[in-house]
C-alpha positions, 0 to 999 in steps of 0.5 A: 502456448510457450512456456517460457514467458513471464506469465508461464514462469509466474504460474509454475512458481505459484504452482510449486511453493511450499511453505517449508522453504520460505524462510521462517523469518520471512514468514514472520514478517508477513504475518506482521504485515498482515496485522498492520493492515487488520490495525489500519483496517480498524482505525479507517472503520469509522470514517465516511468514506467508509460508511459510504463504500458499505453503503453503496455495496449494500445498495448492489447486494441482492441478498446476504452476504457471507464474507467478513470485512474487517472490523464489522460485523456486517457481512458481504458478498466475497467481491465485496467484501474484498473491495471493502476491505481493500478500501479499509487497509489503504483509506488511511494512506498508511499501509505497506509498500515495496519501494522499488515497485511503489506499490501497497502490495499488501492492501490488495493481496490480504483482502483477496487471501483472506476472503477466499480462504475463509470461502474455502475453508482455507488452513492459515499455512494455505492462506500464508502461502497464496499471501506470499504468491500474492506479495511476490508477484505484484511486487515484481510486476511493479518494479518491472515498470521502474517507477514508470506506471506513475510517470504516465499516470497510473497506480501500480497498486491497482495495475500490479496488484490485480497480478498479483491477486490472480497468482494468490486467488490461483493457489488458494483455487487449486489452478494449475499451471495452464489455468494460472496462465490465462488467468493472468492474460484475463486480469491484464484486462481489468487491471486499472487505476488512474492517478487523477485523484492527486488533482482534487484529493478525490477518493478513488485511490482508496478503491484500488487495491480492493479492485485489484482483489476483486479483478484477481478472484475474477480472472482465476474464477474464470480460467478455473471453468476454462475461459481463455486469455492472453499468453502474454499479459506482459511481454505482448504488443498490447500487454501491461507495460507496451500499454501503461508506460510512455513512449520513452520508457524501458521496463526491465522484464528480466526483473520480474521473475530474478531470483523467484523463489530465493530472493524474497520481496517481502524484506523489500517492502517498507512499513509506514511510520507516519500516515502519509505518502512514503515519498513525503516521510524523509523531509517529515523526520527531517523537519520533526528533527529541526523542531527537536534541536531548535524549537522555532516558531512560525515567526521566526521562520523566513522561508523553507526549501525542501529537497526531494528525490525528482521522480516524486515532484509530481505527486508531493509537490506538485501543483504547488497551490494545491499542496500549500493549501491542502483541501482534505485529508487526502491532499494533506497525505501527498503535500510536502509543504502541509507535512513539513510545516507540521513537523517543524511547528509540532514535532510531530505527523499523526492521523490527529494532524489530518483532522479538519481542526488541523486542517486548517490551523492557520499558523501551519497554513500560512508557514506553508505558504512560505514552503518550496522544494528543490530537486535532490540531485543527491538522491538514492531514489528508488531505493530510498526517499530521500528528504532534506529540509533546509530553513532559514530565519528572520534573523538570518540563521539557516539550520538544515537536515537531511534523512538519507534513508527514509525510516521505514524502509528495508535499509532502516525498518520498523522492527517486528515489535514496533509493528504491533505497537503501531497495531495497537495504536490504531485498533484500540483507536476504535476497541479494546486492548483486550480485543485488539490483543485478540486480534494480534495473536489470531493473526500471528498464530495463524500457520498453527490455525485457520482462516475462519478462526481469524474471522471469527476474532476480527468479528468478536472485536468489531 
């Protein structure tokens, strides 16, 4: 087998890591990464959709399970558990994500680190290092496609991650290079993940980051008992990008190994300061900043245009009838229309304004009804989303603002202590100040400590 493809080079990287030579502030930054994704994990707990996932992998269990799922004392099978967890990260639609791979990298490697950790008995510097594996590979893996996976239809969460989570279950495995190899050539034939949802709101986006976990640890169990796949999943005649990408596109496939191990991913991926889609977050403070400086009403608001980045029509704007009249929550995350007339009536997008009260609020319904966009031919797309809102009144005045560089993103991030204030808002969501605090510092201690010792806190605060 060549040992110069992409999967060889991916291997050897997951491989030879150490944890002494990634830099200390990027190992912070993963751990905050980490507890955002425990809080969101949290405040997505008592919601339907997730009592149903438990549920139904109940209903598939054939006896006791043994892994934990983030905020619940109930156990599950590792798989399971996985998919589970998977599900609560990125329920809410706001977790992490690498911009210029837009994909939620971290809704799919934390679930399959921690779960194979704690199986594994797993330190928390051994954890932190395959969540690094993990992170770096399917953050490259996504922006290979150059945003390509969404033009033709798929998510890269699901078709990224599942790489991903191979190189991070491979570590935590003790695979060596020729293992990590076919693993990756097996998980090219579970990788998955349909953009469909966007046409009715359905819920199987919610699945595919957990999947992703799940088809990884599979794949690495695999080529750990010696099972043979591709050499290679992404450069091959029928290999990821040959496979998901339209006839018209180019992938660069030089950029998934540029840099490995210099240039870390992890000060790429941008945290969400409101719960919706990245691409809607620019307009939403744009908006958010005309309701600050004006204070208009519904009635005095004539009409709006909203520019956005042109790569991101399909998924927030489009179809329109759909996005002026959200039908779920789901639809609400991904409408244009929906979040900007929440801003400039409220000044303000939180999970309170996805409630079914706020759902249907008529003033804001009918507000976006008079809601359209326009392509930003100005745009800095991918490397930020871009947002203008343009208003005009009844009386024939126009105020206008534009968001150049979306908050949130590496050009402008969240620090370090606004990720745990964001933590705490959505954990005490569901417990205590006290336990969530315990959560908070199982999490950031977790180089001095173990897996299961950050089990046990999620478990004592469930």
């Amino acid at each position: 087998m060549t040992r110069t493809t992409i999967s060889a080079t991916l291997a050897r990287f997951t491989r030879n890591l150490q944890l002494s030579d990634v830099p200390q502030a990027v190992r912070e930054r993963a751990k905050h990464l980490m507890l955002d994704s425990i809080g969101l994990a949290f405040a997505t707990a008592p919601l339907g959709y997730a009592h149903v996932t438990l549920a139904a992998l109940q209903d598939l269990s054939d006896g006791e399970g043994h892994a934990s799922v983030f905020a619940h004392r109930e156990r599950l099978a590792l798989r399971d558990a996985m998919l589970l967890n998977g599900l609560l990260i990125h329920g809410l639609d706001f977790d992490d994500t690498h911009a210029r791979g837009v994909i939620h990298s971290t809704a799919s490697a934390l679930p399959c680190v921690f779960g194979l950790g704690e199986r594994e008995n797993a330190s928390g510097a051994d954890m932190l290092a395959a969540y690094l594996c993990a992170m770096e590979v399917s953050t490259r893996v996504g922006t290979v496609a150059l945003s390509g996976f969404h033009k033709a239809g798929f998510h890269p969460t699901g078709l990224a991650g599942a790489f991903g989570c191979t190189l991070g279950a491979a570590r935590l495995l003790g695979l060596d290079e020729n293992q990590a190899i076919h693993a990756q050539g097996i998980a090219l034939s579970m990788a998955s993940g349909s953009l469909e949802f966007l046409q009715d709101g359905a819920w199987t986006k919610r699945l595919h980051p957990g999947w992703a976990a799940v088809a990884g640890t599979t794949a690495a169990s695999l080529a750990r008992r010696g099972f043979v796949g591709p050499g290679a999943p992404y450069e091959g005649r029928y290999g990821l990008y040959a496979l998901h990408l339209n006839d018209d596109a180019t992938p660069d496939l030089s950029l998934a190994t540029a840099g490995l191990g210099e240039q870390w991913e992890i000060d790429n991926v941008a945290l969400k300061p409101i719960p919706a889609c990245h691409f809607t977050h620019a307009a939403s403070d744009a908006a958010i900043e005309v309701h600050r400086q004006h204070g208009l009403k519904a009635a005095d608001i004539e009409n709006v245009v909203v520019r956005v980045p042109g790569p991101t029509v399909d998924v927030i704007c489009e179809p329109v009838a759909n996005k002026k009249r959200p039908q779920n929550s789901y639809d609400a995350q991904f409408s244009i229309p929906y979040i900007v007339a929440v801003g400039l009536l409220k000044g303000r997008f939180t999970l309170d304004d996805l409630d079914d009260a706020a759902l249907a609020d008529p003033a804001v319904l009918a507000l976006a009804q008079r809601i359209d966009y326009e392509v930003d031919t100005d745009s800095t797309f991918p490397r930020h989303y871009t947002g203008e809102v343009v208003v005009f009144t009844r009386d024939g005045r126009r105020f206008a603002h534009r968001e150049a560089i979306n908050r949130g993103s590496p050009d402008r991030p969240l620090t370090n202590d606004e990720i745990v204030a964001k933590f705490f808002d959505n954990a005490q969501r569901v417990v205590s100040r006290e336990r969530a605090a315990q959560v908070r510092d199982a999490v950031l201690d977790l180089e001095r400590s173990s897996v299961s010792a950050l089990a046990g806190a999620l478990r004592h605060s469930s």
